[in-house]
VEXLOLO-414229 format. One record per residue: x, y, z of N, C-alpha, C in turn; residue in one letter; residue number from 1; chain. Coordinates in nm, 2 decimals, always signed. Last residue first. Example, Ala and Ser with C-alpha at 12.3 -4.5 7.8 and 13.67 -1.06 7.14 Angstrom:
<atoms>
[[+1.28; -0.22; +0.71]; [+1.37; -0.11; +0.71]; [+1.29; +0.00; +0.79]; 'S'; 2; 'A'] [[+1.32; -0.57; +0.78]; [+1.23; -0.45; +0.78]; [+1.32; -0.33; +0.78]; 'A'; 1; 'A'] 
</atoms>
This chain:
<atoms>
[[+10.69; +0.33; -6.95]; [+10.70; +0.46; -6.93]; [+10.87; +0.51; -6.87]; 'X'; 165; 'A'] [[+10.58; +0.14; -7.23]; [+10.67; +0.13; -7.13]; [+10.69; +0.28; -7.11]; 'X'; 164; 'A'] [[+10.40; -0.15; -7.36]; [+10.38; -0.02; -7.34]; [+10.44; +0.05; -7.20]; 'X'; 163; 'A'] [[+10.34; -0.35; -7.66]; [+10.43; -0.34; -7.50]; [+10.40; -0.14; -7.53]; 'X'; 162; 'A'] [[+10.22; -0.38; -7.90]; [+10.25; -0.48; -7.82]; [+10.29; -0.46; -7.73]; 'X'; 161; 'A'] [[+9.88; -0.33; -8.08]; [+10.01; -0.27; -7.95]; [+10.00; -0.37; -7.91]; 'X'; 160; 'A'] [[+9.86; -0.33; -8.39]; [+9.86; -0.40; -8.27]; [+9.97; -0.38; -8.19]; 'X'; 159; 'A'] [[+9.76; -0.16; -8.69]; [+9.87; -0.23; -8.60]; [+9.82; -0.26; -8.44]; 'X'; 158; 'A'] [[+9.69; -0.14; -9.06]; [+9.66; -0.21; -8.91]; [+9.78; -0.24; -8.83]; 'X'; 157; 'A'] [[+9.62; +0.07; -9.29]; [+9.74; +0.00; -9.24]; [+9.71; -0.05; -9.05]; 'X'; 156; 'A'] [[+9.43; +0.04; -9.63]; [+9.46; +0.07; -9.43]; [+9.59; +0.00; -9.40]; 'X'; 155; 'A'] [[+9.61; +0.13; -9.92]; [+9.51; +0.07; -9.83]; [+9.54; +0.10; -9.66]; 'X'; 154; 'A'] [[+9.58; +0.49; -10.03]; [+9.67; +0.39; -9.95]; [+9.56; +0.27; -9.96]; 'X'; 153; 'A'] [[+9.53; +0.73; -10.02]; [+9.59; +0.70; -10.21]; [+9.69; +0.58; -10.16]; 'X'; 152; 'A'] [[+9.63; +0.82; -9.70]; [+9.54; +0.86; -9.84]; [+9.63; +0.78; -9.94]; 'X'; 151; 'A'] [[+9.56; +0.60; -9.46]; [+9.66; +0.64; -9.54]; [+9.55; +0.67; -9.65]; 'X'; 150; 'A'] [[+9.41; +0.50; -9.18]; [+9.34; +0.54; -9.33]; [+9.47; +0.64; -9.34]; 'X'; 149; 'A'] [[+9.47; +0.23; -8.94]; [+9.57; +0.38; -8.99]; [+9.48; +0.40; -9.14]; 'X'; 148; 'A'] [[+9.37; +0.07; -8.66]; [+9.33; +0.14; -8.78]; [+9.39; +0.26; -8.81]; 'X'; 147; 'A'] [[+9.50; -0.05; -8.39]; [+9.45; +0.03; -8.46]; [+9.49; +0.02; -8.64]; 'X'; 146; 'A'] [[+9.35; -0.29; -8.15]; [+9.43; -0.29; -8.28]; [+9.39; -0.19; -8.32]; 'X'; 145; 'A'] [[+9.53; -0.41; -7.81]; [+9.46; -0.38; -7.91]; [+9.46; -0.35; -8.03]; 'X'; 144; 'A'] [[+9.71; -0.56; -7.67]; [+9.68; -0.65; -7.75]; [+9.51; -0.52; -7.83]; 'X'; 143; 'A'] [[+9.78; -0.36; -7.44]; [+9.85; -0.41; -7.53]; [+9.69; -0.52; -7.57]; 'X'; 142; 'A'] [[+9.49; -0.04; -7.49]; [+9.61; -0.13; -7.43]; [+9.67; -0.24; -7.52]; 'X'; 141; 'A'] [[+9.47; +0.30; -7.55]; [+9.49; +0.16; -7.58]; [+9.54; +0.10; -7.50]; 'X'; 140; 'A'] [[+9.49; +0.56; -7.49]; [+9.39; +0.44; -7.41]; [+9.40; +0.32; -7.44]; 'X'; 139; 'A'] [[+9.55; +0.65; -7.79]; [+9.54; +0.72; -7.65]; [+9.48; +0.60; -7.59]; 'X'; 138; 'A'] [[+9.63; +0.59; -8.06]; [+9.64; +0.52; -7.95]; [+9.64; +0.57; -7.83]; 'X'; 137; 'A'] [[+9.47; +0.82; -8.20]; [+9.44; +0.65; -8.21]; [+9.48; +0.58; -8.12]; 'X'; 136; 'A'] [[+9.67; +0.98; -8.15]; [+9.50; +1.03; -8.12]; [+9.44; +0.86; -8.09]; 'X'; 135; 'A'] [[+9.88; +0.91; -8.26]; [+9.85; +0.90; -8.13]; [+9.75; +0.91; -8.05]; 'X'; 134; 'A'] [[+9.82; +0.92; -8.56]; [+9.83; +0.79; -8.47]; [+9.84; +0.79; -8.31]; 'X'; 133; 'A'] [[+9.77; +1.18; -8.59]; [+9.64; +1.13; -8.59]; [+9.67; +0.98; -8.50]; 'X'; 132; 'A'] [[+9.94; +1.45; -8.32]; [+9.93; +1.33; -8.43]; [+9.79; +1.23; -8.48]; 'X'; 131; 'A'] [[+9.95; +1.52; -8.11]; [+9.83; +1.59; -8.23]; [+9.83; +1.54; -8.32]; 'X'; 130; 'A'] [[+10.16; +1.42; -8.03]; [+10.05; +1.40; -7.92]; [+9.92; +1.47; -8.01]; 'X'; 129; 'A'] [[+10.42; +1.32; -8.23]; [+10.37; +1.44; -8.14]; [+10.22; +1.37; -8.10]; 'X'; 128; 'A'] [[+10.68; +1.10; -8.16]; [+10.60; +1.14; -8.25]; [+10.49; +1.28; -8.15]; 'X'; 127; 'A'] [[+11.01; +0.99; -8.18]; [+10.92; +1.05; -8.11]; [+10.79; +1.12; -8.20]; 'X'; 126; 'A'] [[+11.22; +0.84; -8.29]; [+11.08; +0.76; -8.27]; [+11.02; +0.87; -8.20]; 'X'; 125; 'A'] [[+11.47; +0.95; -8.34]; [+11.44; +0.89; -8.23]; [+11.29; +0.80; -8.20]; 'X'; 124; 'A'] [[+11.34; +1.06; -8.61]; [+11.47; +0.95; -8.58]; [+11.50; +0.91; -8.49]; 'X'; 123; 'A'] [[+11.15; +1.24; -8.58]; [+11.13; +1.15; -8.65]; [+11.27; +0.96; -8.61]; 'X'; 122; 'A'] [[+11.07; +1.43; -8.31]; [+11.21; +1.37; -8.38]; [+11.22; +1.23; -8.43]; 'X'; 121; 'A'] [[+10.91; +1.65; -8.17]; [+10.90; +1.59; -8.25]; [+11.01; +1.57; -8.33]; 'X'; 120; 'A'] [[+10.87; +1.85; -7.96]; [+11.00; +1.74; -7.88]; [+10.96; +1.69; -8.03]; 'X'; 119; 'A'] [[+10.68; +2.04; -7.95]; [+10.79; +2.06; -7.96]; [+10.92; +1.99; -7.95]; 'X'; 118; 'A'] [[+10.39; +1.83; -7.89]; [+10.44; +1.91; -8.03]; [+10.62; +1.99; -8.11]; 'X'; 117; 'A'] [[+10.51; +1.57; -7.68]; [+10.49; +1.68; -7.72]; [+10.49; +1.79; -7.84]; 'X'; 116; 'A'] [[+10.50; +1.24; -7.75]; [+10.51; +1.37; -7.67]; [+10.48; +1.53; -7.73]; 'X'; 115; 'A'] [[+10.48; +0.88; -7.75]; [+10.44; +1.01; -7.76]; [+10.45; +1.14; -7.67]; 'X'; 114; 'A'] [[+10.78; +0.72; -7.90]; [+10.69; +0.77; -7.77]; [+10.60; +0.91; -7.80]; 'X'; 113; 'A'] [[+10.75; +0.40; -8.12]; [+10.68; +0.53; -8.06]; [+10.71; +0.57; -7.93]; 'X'; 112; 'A'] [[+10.84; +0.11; -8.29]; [+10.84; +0.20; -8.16]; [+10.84; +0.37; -8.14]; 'X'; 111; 'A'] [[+10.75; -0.17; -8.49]; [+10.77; -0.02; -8.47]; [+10.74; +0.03; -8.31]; 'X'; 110; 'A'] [[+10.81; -0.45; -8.66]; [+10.77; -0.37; -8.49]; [+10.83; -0.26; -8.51]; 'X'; 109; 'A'] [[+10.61; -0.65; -8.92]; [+10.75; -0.54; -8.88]; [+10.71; -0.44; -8.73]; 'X'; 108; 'A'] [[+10.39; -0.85; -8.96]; [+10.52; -0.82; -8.80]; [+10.67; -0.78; -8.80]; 'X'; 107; 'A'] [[+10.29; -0.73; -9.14]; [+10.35; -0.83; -9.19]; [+10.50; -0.84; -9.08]; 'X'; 106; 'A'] [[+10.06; -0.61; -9.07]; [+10.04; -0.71; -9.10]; [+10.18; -0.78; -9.10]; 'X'; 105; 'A'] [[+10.30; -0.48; -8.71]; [+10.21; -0.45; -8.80]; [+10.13; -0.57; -8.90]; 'X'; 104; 'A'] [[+10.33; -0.35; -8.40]; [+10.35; -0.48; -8.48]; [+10.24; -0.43; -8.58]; 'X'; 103; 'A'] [[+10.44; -0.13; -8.15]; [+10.35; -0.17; -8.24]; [+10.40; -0.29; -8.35]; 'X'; 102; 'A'] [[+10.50; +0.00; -7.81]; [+10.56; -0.12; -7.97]; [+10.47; -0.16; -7.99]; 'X'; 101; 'A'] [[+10.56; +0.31; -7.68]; [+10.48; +0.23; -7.79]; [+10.53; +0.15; -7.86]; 'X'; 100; 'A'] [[+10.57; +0.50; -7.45]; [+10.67; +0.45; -7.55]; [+10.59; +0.34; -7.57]; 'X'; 99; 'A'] [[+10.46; +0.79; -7.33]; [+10.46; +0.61; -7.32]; [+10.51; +0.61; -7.45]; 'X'; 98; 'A'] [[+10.39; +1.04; -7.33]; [+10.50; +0.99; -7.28]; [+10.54; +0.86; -7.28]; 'X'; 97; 'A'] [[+10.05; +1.05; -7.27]; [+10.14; +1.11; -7.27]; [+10.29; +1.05; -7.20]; 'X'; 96; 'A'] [[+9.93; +0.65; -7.27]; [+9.92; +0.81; -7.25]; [+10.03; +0.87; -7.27]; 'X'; 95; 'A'] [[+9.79; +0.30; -7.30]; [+9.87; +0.44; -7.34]; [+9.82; +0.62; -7.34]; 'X'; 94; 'A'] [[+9.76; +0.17; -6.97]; [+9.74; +0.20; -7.08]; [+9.79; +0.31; -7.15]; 'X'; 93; 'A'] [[+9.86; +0.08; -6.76]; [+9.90; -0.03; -6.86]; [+9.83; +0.00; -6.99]; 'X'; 92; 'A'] [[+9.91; +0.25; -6.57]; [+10.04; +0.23; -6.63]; [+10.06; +0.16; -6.77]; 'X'; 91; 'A'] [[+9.78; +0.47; -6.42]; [+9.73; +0.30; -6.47]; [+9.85; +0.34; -6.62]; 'X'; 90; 'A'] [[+9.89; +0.69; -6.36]; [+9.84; +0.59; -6.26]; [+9.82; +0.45; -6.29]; 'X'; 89; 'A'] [[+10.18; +0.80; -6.59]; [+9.99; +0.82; -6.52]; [+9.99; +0.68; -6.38]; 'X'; 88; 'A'] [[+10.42; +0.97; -6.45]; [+10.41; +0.83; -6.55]; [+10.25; +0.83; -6.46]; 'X'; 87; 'A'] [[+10.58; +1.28; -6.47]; [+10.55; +1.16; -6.39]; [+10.44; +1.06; -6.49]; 'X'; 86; 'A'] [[+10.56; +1.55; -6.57]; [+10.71; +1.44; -6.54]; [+10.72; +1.38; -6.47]; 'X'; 85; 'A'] [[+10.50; +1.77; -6.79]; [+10.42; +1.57; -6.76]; [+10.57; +1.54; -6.73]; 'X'; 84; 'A'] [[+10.47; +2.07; -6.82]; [+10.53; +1.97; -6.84]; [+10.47; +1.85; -6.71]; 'X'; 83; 'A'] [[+10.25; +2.28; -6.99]; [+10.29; +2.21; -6.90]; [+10.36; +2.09; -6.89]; 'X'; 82; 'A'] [[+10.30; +2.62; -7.18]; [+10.38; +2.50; -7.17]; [+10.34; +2.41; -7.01]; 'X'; 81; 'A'] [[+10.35; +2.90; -7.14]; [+10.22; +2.80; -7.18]; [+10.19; +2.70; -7.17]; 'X'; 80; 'A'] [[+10.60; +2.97; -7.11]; [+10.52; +3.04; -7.01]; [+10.39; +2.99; -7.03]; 'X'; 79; 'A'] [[+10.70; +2.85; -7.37]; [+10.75; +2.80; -7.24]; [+10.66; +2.85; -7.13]; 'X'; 78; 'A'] [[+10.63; +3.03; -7.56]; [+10.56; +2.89; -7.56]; [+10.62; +2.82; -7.43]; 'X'; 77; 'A'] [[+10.74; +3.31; -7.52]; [+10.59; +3.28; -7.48]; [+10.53; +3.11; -7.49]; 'X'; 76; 'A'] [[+10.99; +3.21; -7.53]; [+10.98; +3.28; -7.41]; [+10.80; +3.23; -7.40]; 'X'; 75; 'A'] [[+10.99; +3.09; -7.82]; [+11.01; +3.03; -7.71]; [+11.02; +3.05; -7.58]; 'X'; 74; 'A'] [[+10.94; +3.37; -7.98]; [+10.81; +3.19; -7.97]; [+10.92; +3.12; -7.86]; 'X'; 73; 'A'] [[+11.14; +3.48; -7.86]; [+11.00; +3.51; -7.85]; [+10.89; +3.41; -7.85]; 'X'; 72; 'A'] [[+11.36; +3.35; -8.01]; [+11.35; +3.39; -7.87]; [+11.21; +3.42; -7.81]; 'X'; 71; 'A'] [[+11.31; +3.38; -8.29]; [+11.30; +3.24; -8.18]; [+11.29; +3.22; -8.06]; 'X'; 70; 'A'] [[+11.34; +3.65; -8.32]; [+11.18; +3.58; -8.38]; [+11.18; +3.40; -8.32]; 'X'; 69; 'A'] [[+11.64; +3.65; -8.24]; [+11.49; +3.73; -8.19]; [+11.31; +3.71; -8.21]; 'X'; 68; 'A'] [[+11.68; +3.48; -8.52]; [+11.73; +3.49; -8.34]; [+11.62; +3.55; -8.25]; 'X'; 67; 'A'] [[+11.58; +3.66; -8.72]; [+11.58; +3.51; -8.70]; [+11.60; +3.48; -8.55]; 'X'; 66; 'A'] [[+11.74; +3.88; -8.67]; [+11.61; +3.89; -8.67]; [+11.57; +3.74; -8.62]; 'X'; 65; 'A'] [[+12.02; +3.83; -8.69]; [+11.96; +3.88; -8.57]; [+11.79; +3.87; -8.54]; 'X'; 64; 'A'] [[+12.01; +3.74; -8.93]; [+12.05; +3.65; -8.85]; [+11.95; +3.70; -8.76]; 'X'; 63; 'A'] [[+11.98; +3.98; -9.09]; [+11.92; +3.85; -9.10]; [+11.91; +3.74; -8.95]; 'X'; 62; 'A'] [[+12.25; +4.14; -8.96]; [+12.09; +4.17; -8.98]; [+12.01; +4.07; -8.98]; 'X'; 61; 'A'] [[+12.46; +3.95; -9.11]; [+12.40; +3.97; -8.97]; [+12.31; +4.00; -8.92]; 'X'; 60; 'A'] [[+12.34; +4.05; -9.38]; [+12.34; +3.88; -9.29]; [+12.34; +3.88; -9.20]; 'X'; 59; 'A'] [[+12.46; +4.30; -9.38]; [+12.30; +4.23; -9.42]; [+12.27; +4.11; -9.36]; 'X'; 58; 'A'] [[+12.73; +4.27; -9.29]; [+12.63; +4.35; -9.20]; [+12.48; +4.33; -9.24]; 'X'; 57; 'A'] [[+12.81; +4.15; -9.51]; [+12.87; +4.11; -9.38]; [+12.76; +4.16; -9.32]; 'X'; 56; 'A'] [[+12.72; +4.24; -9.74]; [+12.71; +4.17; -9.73]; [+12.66; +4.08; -9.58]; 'X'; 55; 'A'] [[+12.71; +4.59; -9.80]; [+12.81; +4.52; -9.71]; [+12.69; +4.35; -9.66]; 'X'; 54; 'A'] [[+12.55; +4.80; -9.89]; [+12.62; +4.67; -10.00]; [+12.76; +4.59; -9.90]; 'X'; 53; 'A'] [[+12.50; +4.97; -9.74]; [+12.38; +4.90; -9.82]; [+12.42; +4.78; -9.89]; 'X'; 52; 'A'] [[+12.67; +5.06; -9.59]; [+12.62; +4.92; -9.51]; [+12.51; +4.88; -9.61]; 'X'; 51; 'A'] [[+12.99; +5.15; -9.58]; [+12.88; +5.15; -9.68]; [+12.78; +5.02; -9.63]; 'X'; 50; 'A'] [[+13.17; +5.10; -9.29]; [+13.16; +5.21; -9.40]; [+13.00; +5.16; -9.45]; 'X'; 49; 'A'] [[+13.24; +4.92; -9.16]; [+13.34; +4.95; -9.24]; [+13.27; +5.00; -9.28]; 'X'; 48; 'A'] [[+13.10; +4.91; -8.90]; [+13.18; +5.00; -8.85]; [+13.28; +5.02; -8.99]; 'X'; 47; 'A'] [[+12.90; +4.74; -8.94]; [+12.88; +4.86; -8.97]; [+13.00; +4.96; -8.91]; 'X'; 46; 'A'] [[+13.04; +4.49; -8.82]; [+13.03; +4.48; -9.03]; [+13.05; +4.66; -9.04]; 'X'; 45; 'A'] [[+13.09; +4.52; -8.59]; [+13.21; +4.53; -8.64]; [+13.19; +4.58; -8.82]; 'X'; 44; 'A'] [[+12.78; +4.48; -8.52]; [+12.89; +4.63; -8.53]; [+13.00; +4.62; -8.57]; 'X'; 43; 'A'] [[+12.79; +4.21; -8.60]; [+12.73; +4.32; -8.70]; [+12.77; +4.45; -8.70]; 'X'; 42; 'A'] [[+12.89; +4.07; -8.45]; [+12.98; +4.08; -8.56]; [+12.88; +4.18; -8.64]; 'X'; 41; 'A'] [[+12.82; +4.14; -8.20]; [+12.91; +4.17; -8.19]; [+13.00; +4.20; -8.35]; 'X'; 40; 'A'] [[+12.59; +4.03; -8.26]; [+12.54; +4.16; -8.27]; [+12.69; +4.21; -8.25]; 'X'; 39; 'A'] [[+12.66; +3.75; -8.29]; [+12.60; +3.81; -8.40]; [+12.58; +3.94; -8.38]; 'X'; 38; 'A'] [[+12.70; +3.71; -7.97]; [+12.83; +3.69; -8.12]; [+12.77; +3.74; -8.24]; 'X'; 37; 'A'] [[+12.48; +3.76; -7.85]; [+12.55; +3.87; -7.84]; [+12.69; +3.88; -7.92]; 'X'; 36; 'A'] [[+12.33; +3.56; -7.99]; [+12.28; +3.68; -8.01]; [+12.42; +3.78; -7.96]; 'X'; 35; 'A'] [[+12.45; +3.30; -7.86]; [+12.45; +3.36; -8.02]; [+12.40; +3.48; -8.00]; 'X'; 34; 'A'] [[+12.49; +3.38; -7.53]; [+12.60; +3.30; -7.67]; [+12.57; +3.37; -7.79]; 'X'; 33; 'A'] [[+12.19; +3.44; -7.48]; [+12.39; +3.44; -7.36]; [+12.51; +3.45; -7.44]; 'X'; 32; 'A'] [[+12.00; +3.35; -7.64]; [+12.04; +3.49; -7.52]; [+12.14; +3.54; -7.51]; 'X'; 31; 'A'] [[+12.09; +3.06; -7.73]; [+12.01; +3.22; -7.83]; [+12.04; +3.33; -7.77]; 'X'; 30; 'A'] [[+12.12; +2.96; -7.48]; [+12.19; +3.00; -7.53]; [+12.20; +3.10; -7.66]; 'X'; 29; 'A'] [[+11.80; +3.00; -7.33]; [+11.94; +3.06; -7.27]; [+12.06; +3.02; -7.40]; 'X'; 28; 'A'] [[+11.72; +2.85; -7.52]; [+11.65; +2.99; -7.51]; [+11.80; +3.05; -7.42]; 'X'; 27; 'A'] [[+11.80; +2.59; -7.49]; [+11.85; +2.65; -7.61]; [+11.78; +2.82; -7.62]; 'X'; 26; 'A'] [[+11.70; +2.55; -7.24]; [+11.90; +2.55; -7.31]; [+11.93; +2.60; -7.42]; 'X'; 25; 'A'] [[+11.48; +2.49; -7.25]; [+11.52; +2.60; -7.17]; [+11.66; +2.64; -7.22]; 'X'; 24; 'A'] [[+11.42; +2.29; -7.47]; [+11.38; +2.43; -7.52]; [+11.44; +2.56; -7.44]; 'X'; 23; 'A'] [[+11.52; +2.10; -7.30]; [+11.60; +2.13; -7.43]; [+11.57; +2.27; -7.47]; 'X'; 22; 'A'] [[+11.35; +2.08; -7.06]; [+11.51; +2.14; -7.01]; [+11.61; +2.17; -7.20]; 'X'; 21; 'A'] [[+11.15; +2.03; -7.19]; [+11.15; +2.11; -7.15]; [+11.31; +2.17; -7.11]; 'X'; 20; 'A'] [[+11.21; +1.74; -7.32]; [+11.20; +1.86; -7.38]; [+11.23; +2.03; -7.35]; 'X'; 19; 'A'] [[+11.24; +1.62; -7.03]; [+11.36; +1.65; -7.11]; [+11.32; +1.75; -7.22]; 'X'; 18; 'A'] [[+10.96; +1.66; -6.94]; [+11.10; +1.71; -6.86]; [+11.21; +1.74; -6.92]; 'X'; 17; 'A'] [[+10.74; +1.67; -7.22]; [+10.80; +1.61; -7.08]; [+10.91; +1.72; -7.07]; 'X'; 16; 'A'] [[+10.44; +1.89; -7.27]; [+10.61; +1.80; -7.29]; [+10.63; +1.78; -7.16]; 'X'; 15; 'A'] [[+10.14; +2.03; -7.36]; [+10.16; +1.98; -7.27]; [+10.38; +1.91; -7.37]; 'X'; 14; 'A'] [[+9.94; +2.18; -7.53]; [+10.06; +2.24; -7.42]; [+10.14; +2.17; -7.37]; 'X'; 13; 'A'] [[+9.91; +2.05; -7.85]; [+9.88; +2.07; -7.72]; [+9.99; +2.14; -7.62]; 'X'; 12; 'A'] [[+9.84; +2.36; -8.07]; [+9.92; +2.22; -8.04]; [+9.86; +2.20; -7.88]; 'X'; 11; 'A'] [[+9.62; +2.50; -8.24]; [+9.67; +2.53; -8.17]; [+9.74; +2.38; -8.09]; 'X'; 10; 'A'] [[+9.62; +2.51; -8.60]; [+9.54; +2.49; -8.50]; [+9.63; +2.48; -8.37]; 'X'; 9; 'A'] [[+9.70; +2.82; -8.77]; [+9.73; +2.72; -8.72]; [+9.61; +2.67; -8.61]; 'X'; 8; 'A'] [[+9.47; +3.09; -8.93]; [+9.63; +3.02; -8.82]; [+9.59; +2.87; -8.77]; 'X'; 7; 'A'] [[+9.48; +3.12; -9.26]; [+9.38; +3.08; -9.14]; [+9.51; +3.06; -9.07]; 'X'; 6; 'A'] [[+9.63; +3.38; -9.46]; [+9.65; +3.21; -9.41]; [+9.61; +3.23; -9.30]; 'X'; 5; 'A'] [[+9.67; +3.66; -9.65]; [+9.61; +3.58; -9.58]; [+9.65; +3.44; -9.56]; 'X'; 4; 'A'] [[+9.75; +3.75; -9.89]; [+9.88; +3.67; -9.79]; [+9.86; +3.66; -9.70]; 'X'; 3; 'A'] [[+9.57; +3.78; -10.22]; [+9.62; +3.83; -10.07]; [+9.71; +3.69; -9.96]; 'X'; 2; 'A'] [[+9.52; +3.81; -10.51]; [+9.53; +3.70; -10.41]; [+9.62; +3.76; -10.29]; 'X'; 1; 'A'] 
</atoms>
């Protein structure tokens, strides 16, 4: 059994303005800050002697790689990347960026905004744009209803109530 795996399906391109200023801040600090504190602490590791069994200098190693393997997916996903940093034309239906109140059977309200594959933060409410519920609510307006098929579920039905950019 080989370490083959089909690649990924490809996200959409598209985040807002704040994402985008997060992924730029944290590419400049990877750059500026950690990379040159980690390569500062790895020549110090290789400068005591035996570096097969020097802990210090394996981990740093580690690090560095990790660092450099993030720098790159976020040099090349930023140069692919369009950012959405204005609110569509018809306002009153859901698209990229709209913040979503949904009501469900038993009118518990849930709030969404949809954005970008890279901005995904369960605890702020942000959900991604490849998501199947957002797929569902592209175009919606308020008083429509979607259909959620949960596996090893019954359906779960919800009704957009407000839709705010």
């Amino acid at each position: 059994m080989g370490r083959w795996r089909p690649p990924q399906a490809k996200s959409s391109p598209y985040i807002t303005q704040e994402g985008y200023n997060q992924l730029t801040e944290e590419l400049k600090y990877l750059w500026k800050v950690k990379r040159p504190e980690v390569t500062q602490a790895v020549k110090e590791a290789a400068a005591q002697g035996d570096r097969s069994e020097n802990a210090e200098y394996i981990y740093g190693k580690k690090q560095l790689r990790e660092i450099d393997r993030r720098v790159r997916y976020l040099s090349k996903r930023l140069e692919h990347i369009k950012v959405v940093d204005r609110a569509p034309d018809d306002q009153s239906r859901v698209f990229f960026g709209a913040w979503v109140t949904l009501v469900d059977e038993e009118d518990q309200e849930r709030r969404y905004r949809i954005v970008g594959a890279d901005e995904i933060d369960p605890a702020k409410g942000y959900i991604s744009i490849d998501a199947p519920l957002s797929r569902q609510l592209l175009k919606k307006q308020v008083g429509d209803e979607v259909v959620i098929e949960r596996p090893e579920q019954d359906e779960l039905w919800l009704e957009v109530l407000a839709i705010e950019y």
